[in-house]
LUMPA-267635 format. One record per residue: x, y, z of N, C-alpha, C in turn; residue in three letters. Coordinates in steps of 0.001 Angstrom, whole numbers, padded with zeros to 6 digits, always signed. Example, Ala and Ser with C-alpha at 12.3 -4.5 7.8 and 13.67 -1.06 7.14 Angstrom:
2
+013190-005690+007800+012300-004500+007800+013200-003300+007800Ala;+012850-002250+007080+013670-001060+007140+012900+000030+007870Ser;
// end
This chain:
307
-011141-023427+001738-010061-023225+002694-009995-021753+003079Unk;-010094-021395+004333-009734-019793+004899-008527-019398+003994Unk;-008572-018317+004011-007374-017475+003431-006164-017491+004586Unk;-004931-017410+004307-003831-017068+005542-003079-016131+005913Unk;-002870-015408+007130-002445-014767+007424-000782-014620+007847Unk;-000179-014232+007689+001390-014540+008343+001622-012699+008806Unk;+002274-012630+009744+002452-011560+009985+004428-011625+010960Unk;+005250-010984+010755+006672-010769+010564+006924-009638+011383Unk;+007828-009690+012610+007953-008665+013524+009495-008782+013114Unk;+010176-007396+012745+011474-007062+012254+012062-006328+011133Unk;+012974-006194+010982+013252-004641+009418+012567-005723+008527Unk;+012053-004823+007558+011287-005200+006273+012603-005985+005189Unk;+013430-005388+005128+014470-005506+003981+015237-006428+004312Unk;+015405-007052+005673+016012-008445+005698+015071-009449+005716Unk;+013770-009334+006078+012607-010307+006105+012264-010918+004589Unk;+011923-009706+003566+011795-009522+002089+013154-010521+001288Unk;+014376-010614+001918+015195-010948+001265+015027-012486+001288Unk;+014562-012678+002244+014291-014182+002556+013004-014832+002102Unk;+012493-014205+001592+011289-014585+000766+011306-015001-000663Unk;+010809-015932-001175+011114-016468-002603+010518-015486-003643Unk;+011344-015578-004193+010746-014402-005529+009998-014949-006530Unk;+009047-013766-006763+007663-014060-007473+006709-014536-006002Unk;+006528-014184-005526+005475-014853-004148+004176-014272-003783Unk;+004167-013059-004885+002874-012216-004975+002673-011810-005487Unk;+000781-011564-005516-000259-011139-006967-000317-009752-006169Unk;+000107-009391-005632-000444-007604-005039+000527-007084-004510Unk;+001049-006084-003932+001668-005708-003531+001259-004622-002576Unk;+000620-003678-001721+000157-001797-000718+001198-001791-000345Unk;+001712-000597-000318+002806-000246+000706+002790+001458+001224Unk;+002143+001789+002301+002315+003087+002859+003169+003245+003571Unk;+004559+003742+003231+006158+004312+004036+005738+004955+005128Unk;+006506+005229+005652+006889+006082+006962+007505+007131+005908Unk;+007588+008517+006192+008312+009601+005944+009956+009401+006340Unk;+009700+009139+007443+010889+009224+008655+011287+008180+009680Unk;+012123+007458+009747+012067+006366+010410+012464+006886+012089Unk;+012386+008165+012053+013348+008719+013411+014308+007727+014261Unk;+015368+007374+013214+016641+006761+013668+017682+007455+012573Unk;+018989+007219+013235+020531+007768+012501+020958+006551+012318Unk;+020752+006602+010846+021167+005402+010259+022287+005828+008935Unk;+023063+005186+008477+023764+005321+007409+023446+005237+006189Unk;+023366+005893+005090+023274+005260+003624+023883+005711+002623Unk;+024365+004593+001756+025086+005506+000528+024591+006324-000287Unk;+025091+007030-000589+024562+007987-001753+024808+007860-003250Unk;+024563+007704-004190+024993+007484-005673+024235+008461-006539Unk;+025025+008136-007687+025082+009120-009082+024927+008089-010055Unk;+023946+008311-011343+024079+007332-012408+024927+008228-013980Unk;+025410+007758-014374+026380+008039-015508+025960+007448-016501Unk;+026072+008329-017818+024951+007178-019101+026698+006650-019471Unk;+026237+005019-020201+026782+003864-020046+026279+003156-020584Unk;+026443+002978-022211+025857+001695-022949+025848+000361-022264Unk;+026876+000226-021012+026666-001124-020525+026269-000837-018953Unk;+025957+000388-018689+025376+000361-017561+024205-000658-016859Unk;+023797-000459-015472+023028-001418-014866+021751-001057-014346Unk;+021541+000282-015121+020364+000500-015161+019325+001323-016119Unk;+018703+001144-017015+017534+001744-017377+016940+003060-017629Unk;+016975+003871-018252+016514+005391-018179+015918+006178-019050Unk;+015715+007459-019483+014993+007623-020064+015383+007753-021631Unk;+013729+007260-022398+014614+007112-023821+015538+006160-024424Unk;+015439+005169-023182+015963+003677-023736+017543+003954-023095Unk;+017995+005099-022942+019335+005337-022372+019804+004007-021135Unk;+020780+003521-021488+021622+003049-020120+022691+003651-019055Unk;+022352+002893-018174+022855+004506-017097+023867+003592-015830Unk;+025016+003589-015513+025783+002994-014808+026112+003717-013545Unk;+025571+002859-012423+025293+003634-010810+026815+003720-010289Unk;+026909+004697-009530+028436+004663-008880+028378+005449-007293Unk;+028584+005004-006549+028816+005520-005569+029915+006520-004966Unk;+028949+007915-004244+030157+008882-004224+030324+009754-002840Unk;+029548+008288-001967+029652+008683-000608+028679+008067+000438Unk;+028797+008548+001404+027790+007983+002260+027580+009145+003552Unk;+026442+009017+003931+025909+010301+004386+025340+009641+005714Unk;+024649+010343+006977+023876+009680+007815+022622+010525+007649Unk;+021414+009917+008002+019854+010374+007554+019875+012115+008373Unk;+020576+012662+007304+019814+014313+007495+019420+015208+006817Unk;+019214+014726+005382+018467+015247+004725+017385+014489+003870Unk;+016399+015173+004740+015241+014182+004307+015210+013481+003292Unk;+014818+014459+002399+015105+013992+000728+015859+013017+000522Unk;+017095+012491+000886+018304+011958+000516+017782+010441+001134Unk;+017694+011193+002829+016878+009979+003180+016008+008704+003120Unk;+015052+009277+002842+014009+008556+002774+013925+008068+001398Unk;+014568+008265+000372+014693+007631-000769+015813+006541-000863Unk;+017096+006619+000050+018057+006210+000490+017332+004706+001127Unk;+016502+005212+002011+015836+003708+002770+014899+002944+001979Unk;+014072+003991+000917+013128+003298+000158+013619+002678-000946Unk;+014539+002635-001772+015101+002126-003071+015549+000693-002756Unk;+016198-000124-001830+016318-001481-001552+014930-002048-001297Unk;+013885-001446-000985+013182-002233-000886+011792-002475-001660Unk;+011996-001145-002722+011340-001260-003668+011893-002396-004713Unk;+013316-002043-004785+013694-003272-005612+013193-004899-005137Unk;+013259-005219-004230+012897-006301-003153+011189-006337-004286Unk;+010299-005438-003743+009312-005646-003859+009317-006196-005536Unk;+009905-005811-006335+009693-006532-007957+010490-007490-007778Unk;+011449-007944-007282+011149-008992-007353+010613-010467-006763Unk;+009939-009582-005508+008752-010448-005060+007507-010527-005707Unk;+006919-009929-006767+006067-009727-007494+005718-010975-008655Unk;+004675-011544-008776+004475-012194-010062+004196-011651-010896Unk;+004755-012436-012059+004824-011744-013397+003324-010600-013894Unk;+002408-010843-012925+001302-010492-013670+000439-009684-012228Unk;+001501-009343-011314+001077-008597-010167+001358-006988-010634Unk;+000810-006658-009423+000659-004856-009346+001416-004605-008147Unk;+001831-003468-008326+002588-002652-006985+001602-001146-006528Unk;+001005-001148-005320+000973+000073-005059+001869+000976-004220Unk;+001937+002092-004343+002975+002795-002930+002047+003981-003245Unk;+001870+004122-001987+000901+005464-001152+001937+006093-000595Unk;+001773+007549-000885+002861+008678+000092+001543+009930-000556Unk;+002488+010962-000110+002020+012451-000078+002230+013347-001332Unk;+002215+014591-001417+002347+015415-002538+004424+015443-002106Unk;+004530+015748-000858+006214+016014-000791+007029+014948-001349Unk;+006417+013562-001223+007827+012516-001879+006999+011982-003185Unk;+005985+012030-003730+005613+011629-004184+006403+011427-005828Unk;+006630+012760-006262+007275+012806-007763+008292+012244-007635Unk;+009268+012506-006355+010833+011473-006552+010697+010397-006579Unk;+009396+009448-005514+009170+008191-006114+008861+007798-007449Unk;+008091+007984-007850+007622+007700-009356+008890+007723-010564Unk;+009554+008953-010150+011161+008657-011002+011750+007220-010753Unk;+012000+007213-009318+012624+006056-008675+011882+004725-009328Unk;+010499+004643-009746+009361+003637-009436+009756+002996-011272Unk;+009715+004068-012253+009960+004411-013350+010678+003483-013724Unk;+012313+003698-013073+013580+002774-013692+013222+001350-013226Unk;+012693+001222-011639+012857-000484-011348+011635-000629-012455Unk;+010848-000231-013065+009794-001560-013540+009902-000963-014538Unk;+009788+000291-015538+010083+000576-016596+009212+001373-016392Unk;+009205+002465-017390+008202+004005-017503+006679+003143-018332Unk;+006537+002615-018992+005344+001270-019516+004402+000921-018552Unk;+005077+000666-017455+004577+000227-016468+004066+000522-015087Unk;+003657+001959-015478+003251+002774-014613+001689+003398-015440Unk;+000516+002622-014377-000509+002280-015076-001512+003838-014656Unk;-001270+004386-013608-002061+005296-012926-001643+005833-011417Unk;-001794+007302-011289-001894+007843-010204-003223+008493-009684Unk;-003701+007799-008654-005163+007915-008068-005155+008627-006598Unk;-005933+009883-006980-005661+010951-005712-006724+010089-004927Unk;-006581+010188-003397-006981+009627-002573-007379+011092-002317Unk;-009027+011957-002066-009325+013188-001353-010558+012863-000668Unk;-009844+014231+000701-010517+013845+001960-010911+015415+002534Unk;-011689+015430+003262-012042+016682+002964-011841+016602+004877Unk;-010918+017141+005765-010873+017128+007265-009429+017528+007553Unk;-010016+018411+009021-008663+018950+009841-008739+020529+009419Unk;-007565+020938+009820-007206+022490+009749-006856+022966+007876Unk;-007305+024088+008058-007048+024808+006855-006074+026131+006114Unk;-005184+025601+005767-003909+027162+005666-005072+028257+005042Unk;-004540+029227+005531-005023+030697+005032-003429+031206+004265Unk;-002313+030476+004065-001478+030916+003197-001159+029784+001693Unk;-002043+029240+001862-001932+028469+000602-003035+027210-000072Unk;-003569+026637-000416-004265+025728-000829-003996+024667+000257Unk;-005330+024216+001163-004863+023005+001823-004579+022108+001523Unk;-003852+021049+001462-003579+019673+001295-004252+018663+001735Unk;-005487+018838+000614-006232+017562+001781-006606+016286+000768Unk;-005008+015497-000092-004889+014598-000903-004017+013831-000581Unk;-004066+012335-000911-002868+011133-000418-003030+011040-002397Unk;-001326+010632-002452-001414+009651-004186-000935+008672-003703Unk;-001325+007911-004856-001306+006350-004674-000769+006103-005857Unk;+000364+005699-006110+000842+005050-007906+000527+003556-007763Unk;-000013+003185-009034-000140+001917-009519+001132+001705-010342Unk;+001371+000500-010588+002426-000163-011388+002309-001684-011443Unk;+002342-002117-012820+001807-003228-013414+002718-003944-013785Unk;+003356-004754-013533+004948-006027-013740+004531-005619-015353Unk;+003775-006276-015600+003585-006361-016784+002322-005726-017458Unk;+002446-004597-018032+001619-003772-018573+000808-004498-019930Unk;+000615-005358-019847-000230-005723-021050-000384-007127-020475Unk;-000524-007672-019058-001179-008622-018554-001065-008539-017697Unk;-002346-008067-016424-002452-007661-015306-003625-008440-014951Unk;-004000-008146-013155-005540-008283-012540-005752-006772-012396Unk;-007393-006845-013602-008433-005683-013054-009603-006314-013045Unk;-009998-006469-012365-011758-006855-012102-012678-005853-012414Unk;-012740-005686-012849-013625-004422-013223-015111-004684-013205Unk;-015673-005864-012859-017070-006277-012722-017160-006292-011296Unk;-015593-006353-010607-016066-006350-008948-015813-004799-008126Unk;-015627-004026-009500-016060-002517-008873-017070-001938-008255Unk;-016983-001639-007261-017508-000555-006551-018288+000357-006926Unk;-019761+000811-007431-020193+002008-007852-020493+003194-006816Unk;-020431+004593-007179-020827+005451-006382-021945+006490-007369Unk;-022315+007271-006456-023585+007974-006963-023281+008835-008004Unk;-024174+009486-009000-023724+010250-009837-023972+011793-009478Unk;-023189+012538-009978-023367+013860-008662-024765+014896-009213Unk;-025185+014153-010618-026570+014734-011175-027336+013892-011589Unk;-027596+013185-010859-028813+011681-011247-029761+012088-012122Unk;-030072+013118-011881-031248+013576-012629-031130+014044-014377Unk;-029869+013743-014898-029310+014048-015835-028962+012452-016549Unk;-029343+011422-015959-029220+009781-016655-030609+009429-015799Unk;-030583+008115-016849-031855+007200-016758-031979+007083-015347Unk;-032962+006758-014926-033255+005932-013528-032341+004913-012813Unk;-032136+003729-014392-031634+002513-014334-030144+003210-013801Unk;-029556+003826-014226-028175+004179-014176-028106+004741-012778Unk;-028860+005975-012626-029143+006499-011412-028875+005388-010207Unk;-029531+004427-010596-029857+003134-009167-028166+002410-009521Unk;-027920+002281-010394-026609+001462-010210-025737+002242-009905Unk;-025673+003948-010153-024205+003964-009915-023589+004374-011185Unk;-022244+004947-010916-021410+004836-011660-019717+004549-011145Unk;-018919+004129-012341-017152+003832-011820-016843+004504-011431Unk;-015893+004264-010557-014893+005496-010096-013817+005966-011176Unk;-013456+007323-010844-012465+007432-011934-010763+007331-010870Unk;-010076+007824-011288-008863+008075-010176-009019+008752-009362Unk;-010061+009861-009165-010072+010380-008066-010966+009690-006962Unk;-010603+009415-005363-011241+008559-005032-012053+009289-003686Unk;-012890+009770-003502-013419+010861-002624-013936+010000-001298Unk;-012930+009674-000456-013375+008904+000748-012709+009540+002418Unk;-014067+009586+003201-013696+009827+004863-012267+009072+005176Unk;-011844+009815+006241-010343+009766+006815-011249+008216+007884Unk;-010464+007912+008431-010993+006509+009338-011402+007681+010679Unk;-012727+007527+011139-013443+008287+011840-012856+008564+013392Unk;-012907+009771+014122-011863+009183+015188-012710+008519+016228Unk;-013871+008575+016327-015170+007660+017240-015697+006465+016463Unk;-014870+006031+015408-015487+004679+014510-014911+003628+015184Unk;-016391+002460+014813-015343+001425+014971-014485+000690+014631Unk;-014442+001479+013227-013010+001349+012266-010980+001577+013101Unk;-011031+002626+013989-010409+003103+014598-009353+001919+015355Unk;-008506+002065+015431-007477+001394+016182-006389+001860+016803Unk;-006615+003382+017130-005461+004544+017421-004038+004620+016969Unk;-003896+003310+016295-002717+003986+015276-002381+004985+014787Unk;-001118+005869+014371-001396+007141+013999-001975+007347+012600Unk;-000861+006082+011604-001049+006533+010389-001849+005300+009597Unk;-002908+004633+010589-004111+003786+009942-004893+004412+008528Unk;-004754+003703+007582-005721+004176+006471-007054+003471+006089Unk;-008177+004166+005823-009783+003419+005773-009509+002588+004935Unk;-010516+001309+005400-010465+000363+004874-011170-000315+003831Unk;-011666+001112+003651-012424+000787+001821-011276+001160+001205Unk;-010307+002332+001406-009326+002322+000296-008916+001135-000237Unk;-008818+000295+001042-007930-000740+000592-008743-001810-000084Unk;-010362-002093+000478-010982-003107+000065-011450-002713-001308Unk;-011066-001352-001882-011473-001259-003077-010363-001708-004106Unk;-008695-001437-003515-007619-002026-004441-007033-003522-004125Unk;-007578-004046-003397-007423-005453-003365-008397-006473-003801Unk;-009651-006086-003999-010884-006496-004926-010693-006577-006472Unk;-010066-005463-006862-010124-005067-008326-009035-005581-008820Unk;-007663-005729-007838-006160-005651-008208-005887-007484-008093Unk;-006609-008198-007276-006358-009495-007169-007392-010651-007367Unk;-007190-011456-007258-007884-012998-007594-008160-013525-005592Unk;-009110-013482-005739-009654-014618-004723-008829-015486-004508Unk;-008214-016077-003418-007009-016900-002796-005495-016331-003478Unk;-005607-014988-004515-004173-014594-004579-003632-014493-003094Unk;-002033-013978-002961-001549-013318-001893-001357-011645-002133Unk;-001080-011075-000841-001153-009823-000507-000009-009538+000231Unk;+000958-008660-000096+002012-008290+000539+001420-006816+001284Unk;+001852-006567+002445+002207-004800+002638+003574-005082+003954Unk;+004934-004183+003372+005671-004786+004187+005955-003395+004519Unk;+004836-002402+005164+004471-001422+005918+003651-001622+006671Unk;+003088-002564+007528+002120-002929+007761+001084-002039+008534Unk;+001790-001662+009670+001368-000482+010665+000000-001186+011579Unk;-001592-000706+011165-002129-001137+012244-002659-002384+011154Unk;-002363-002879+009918-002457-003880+009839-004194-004119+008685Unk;-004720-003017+008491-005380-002719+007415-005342-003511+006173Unk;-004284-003457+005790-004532-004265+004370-004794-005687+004864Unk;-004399-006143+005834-004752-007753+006591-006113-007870+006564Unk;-006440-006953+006891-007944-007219+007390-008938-007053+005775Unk;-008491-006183+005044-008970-006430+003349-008561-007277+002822Unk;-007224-008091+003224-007200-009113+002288-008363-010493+002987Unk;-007782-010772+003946-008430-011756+004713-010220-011871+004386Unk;-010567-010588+004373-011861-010619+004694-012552-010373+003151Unk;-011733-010416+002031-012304-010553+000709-011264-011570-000101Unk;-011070-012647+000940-010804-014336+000564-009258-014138-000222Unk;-008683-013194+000171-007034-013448-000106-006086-013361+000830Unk;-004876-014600+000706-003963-014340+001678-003156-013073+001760Unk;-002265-012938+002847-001802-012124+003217-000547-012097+003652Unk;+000227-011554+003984+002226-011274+004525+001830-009602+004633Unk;+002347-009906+006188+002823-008188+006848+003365-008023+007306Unk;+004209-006823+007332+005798-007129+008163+005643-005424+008818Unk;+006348-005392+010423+006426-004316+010549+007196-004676+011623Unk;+008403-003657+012082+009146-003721+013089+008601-002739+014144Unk;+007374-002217+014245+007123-001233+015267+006273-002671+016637Unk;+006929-002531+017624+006185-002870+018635+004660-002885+018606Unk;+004550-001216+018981+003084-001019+019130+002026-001449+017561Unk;+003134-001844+016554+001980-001942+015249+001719-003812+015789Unk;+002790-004463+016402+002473-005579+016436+001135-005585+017266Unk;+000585-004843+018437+000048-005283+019476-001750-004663+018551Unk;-001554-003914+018050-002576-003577+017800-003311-004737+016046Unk;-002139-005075+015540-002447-005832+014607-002927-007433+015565Unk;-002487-007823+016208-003137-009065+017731-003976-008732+017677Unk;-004511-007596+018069-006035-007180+018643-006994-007291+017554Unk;-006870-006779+016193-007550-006556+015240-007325-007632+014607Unk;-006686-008377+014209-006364-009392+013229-006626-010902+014033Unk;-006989-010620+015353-007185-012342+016206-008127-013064+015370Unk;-009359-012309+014328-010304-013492+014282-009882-013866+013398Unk;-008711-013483+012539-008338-014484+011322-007424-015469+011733Unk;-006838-015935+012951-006062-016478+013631-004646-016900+012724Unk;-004166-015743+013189-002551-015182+012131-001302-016241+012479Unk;-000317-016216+011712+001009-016579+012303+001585-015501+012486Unk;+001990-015305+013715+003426-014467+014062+004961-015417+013967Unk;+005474-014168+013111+006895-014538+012980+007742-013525+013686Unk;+008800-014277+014610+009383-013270+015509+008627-012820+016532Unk;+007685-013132+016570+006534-011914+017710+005869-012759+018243Unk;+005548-013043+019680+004764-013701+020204+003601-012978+021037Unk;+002549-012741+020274+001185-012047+020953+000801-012285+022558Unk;+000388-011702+023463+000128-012171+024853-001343-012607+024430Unk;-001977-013586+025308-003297-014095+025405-004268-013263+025251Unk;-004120-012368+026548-004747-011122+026582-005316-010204+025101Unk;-003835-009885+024375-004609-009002+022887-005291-009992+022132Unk;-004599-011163+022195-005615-012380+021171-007269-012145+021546Unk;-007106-011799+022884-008829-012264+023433-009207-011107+023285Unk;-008693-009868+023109-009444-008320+022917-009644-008456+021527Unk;-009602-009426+020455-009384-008897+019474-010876-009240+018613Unk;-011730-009235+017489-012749-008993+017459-013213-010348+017474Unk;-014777-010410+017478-015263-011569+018299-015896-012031+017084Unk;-015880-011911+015704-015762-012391+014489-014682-013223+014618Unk;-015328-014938+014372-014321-016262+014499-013755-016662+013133Unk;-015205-016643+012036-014631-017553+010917-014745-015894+009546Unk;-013382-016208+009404-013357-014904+008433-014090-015057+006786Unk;-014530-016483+006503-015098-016542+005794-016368-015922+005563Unk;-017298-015688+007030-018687-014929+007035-018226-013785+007841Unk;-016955-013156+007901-016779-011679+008040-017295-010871+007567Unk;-017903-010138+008019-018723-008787+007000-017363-007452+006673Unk;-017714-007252+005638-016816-006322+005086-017512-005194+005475Unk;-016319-004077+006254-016926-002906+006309-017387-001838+005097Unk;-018571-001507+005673-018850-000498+004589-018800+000792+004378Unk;-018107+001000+002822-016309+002232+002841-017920+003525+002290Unk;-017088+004818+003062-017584+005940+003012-017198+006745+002276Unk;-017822+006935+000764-017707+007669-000202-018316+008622-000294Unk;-017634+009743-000342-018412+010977-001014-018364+011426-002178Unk;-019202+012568-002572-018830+012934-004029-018434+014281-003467Unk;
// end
């Protein structure tokens, strides 16, 4: 049986709510920084509280209280403000024996992982894997930034999916220092993952702004899931993780309220012939979209590693 696609035009956090819990072996999720809208959110404080309602460090219990509400102008406040409902959402859309990823930058990165910490427990935070890329402009006042992190997190830290036989090898950076045999196979990756930005003349490309290559992804949805698992990313954007799940035999759910992510996910995602929810594709992007019919003999693109 093909793998399935569903794809969800509308806010993530009312779509997610309506979804049955436990409904997935995977989880990608690359945020937006900034949703550039004035939106409202509360603000809270946790207080330790033997009967508090949440979790902390050192076994401590910690009781949330609210001590205001603010509108999105400070970033910081922000964007953690929008991300915390729906991280919660995401565990408990998760099966017992799924993984969560969330991709961001060096700037939000540590407040997530605090945040990431309490919903699933500090146990359960399996690895942070620098994503480095070596492109673009270079500060002359400080070390460039040319790294994405990626946190892993494991429902359950002592029963997970790792495939580790369907890893990926890359070259060794002194072949000449191991056998032949080794030389020709390769070796694992470690966390650091040394891969090209999506090319801007490839035919990887879909002019999205914030599209990510699609070996990143075909390398954590290979290793992280089971063949006919499902695949959440309820960031969807140009729709990337669709096209890794689909095209290495797992279903899929993507949700994105951006217009333009819908039209370009039509175009790219037609040969797996998707459901839209909320969104009705014009004929037109269906028929621009790639001329690969049966996603079963899809060829997987092949991801550009460097050392």
């Amino acid at each position: 049986m093909a793998p399935q696609l569903d794809i969800y035009f509308g806010d993530n956090l009312g779509i997610m709510r309506g979804l049955p819990e436990a409904s997935f072996d995977l989880i990608y999720i690359d945020p937006p920084f900034n949703t550039g809208k004035t939106q409202a959110r509360s603000r809270i404080q946790t207080i330790r509280d033997p009967e508090g309602d949440r979790n902390g460090f050192g076994g401590q219990r910690y009781r949330t209280v609210k001590i205001g509400t603010q509108a999105f102008a400070d970033n910081f406040d922000d964007f953690l403000a929008f991300l915390e409902p729906r991280l919660e959402e995401a565990v408990r859309l998760l099966r017992p024996e799924g993984s969560f990823f969330l991709h961001l930058d060096y700037r939000e990165v540590h407040y997530a992982k605090v945040l990431l910490d309490g919903l699933f427990g500090r146990d359960s935070f399996m690895n942070e894997i620098i994503w480095a890329y070596d492109y673009g402009a270079r500060s002359k006042r400080k070390w460039p930034a040319k790294h994405d992190n990626i946190l892993w997190y494991a429902k359950n830290p002592d029963r997970y999916t790792f495939r580790f036989e369907d890893m990926d090898r890359i070259p060794y950076m002194a072949p000449g220092l191991v056998t032949p045999e080794k030389a020709d196979r390769g070796k694992t990756p470690t966390d650091v993952w040394w891969h090209t930005i999506v090319p801007t003349n490839g035919r990887e490309r879909t002019g999205y702004p914030t599209q990510k290559p699609l070996g990143i992804l075909n390398r954590i949805i290979r290793i992280h899931s089971n063949p006919g698992d499902t695949v959440l990313d309820f960031f969807a954007g140009s729709g990337t993780t669709g096209e890794a799940a689909i095209r290495n035999g797992r279903n899929a759910v993507l949700i994105d309220n951006n217009p333009e992510a819908m039209e370009v996910m039509a175009r790219r995602l037609a040969f797996a012939a998707p459901r839209f929810h909320g969104y009705e594709p014009s004929p037109a992007q269906m028929d621009a979209g790639t001329a690969t019919d049966c996603p079963a003999r899809a060829p997987v693109a092949k991801a550009i590693w460097r050392l």
